[in-house]
C-alpha positions as CSV (number, residue, x, y, z in Angstrom):
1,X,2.9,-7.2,27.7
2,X,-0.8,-8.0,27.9
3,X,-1.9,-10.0,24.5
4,X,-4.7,-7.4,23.2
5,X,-8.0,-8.2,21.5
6,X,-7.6,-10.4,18.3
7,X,-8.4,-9.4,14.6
8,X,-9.5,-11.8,12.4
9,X,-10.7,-12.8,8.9
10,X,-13.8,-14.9,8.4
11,X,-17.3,-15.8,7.5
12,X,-20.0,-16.8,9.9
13,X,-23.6,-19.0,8.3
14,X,-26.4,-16.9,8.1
15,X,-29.0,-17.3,10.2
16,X,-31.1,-20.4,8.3
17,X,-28.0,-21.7,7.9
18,X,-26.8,-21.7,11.5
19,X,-30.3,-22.3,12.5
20,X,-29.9,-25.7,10.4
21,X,-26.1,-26.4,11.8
22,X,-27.9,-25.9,15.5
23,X,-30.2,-28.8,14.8
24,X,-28.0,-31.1,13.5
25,X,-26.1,-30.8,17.2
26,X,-29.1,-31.6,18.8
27,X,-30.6,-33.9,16.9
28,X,-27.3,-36.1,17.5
29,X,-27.5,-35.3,21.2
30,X,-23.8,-33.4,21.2
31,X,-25.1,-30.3,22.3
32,X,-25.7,-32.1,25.7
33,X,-22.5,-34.0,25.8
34,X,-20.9,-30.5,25.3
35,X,-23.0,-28.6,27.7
36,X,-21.1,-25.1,28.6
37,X,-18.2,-26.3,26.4
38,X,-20.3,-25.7,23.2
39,X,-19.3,-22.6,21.2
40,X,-21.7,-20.2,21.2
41,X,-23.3,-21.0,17.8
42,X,-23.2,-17.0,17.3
43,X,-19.5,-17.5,17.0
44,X,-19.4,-20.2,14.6
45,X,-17.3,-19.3,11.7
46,X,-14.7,-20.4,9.0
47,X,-11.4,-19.0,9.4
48,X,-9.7,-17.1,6.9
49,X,-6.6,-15.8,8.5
50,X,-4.8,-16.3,11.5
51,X,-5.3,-13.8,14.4
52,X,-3.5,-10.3,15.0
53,X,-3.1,-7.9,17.4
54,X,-5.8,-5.4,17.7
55,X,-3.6,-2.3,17.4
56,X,-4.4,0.8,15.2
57,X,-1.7,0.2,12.2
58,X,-3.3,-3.7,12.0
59,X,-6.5,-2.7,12.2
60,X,-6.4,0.0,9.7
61,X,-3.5,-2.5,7.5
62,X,-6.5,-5.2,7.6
63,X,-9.4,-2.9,6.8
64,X,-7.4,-2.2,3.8
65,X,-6.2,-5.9,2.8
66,X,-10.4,-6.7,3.5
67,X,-10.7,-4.2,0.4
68,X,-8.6,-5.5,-1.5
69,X,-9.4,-9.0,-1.4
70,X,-11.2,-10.2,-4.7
71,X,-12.4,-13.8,-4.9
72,X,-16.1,-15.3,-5.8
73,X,-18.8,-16.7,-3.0
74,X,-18.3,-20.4,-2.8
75,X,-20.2,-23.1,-1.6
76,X,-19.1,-25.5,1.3
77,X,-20.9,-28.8,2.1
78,X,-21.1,-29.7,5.6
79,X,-21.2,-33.1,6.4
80,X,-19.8,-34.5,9.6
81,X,-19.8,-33.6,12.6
82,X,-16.2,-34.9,14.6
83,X,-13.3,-34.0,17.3
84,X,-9.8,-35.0,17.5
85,X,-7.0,-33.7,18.7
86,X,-5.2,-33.1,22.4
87,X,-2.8,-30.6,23.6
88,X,-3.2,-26.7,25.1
89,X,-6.6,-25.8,23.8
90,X,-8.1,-28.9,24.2
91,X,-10.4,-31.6,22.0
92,X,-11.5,-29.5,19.1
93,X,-15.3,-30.8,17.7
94,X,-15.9,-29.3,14.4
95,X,-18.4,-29.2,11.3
96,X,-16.4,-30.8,8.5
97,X,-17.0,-30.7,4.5
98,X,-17.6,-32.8,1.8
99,X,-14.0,-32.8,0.5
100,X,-12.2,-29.3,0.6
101,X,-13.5,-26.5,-1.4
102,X,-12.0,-25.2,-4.6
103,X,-13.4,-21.9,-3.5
104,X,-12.1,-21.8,-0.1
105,X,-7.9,-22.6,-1.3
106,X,-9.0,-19.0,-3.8
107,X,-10.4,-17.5,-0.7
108,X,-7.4,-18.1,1.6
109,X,-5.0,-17.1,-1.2
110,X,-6.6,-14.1,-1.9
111,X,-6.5,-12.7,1.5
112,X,-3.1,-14.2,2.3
113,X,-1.7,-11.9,-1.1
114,X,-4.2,-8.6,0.6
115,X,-2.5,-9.0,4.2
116,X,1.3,-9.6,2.4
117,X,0.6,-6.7,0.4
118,X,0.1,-4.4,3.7
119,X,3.1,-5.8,5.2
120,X,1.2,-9.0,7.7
121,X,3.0,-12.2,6.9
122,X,0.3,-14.7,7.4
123,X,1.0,-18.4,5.9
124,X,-1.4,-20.0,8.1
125,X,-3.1,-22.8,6.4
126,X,-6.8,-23.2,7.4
127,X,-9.2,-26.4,6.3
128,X,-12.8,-26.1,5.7
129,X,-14.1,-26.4,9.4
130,X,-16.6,-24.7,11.5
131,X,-15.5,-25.5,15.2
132,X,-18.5,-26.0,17.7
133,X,-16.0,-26.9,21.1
134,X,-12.4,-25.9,21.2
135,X,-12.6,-28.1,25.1
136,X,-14.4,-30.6,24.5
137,X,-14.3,-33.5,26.7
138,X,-13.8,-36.4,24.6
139,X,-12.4,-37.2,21.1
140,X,-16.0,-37.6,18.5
141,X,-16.2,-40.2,16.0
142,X,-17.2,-38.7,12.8
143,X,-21.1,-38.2,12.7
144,X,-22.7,-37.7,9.7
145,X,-25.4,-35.5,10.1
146,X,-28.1,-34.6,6.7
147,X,-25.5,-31.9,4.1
148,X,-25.6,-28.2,4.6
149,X,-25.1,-26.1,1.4
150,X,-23.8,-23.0,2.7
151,X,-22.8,-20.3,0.7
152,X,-20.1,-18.2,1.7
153,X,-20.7,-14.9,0.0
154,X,-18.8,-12.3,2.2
155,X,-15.3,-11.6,4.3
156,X,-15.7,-10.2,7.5
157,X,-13.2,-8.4,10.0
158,X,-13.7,-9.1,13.7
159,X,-12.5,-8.4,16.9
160,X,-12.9,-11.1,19.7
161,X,-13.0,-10.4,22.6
162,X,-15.1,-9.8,26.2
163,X,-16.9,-12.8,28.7
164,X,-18.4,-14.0,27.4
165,X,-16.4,-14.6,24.0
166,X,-18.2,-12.8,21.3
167,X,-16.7,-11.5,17.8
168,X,-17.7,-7.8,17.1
169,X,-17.7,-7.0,13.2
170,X,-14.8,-4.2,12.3
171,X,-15.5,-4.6,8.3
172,X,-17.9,-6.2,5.8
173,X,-17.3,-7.0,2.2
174,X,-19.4,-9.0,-0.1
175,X,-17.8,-11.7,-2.4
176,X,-18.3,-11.7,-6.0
177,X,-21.4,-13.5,-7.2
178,X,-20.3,-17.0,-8.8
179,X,-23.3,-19.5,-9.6
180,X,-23.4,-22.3,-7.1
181,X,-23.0,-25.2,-7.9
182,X,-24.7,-27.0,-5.2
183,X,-24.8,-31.1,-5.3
184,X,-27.4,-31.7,-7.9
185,X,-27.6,-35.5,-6.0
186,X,-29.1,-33.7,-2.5
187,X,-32.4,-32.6,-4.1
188,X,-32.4,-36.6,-4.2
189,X,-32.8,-37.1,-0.9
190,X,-35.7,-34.9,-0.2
191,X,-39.2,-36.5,-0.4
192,X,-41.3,-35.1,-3.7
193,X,-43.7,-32.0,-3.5
């Protein structure tokens, strides 16, 4: 039996925030050593939950677990750029944070307990990444590139799917607002108004 479109929890940067992630690649040159390898940077995202079937019961199971799910916006720190790893899917190259998110562990629990409660066992354990090349050629050295602050603030549901590879939103829900509580040692780094 053919394996059908995939379902899957995530967030995706907005637009300034992607914008910035774009420029870090290229100002360290990995966009070209990726060439047609790169993600699109349309599908950069977080993962939330592993990936299911797209069959009517999931789909209507995970608009209802996306419903459910109740956790606050949190923030995650990108700092590094690297890529490790061999085997079937290749040399993954990924954004990586500063340290791992007390706001992301709440996240994933939250929608772990949503799926379990409509009957999805998903145990899948997922680190704060935001994958740029899941073939890339070569392993990457950790790069650190200037921090992002991004603020996660919503859960979305998305089908993958189609050549090229783009995700196509199923459901939307925002996150409870929670102050950030960004690094108060970045502002540092930027030069005085």
């Amino acid at each position: 039996m053919a394996r059908l479109d995939p379902l899957i929890f995530m967030a995706q940067p907005q637009p300034a925030i992607r914008a910035r992630m774009e420029a870090a690649v290229a100002a360290n040159g990995l966009d070209e050593r990726l060439g047609a390898a790169q993600f699109e940077p349309g599908n950069w995202h977080q993962s939330f939950s592993d990936r299911q079937d797209d069959q009517p019961k999931i789909r209507a199971a995970m608009l209802r677990a996306g419903a459910r799910v109740a956790a606050p916006s949190f923030v995650m720190t990108l700092n590094r750029i690297n890529g490790t790893g061999v085997g079937p899917r290749g040399i993954h190259w990924a954004f990586r944070t500063l340290g791992k998110p007390k706001g992301l562990e709440v996240m994933l629990s939250a929608v772990r307990a949503a799926l379990l409660a409509e009957g999805i066992d998903d145990d899948s354990g997922h680190g704060p990444q935001v994958t740029i090349s899941y073939k890339a050629p070569t392993p990457l050295p950790s790069v650190v590139i200037e921090p992002i602050e991004w603020m996660v603030d919503e859960l979305l549901l998305v089908r993958g799917g189609g050549q090229p590879y783009r995700y196509e939103e199923v459901g939307r829900w925002p996150l409870a607002a929670n102050p950030p509580k960004l690094n108060p040692q970045l502002g540092l780094l930027e030069p005085p108004t």
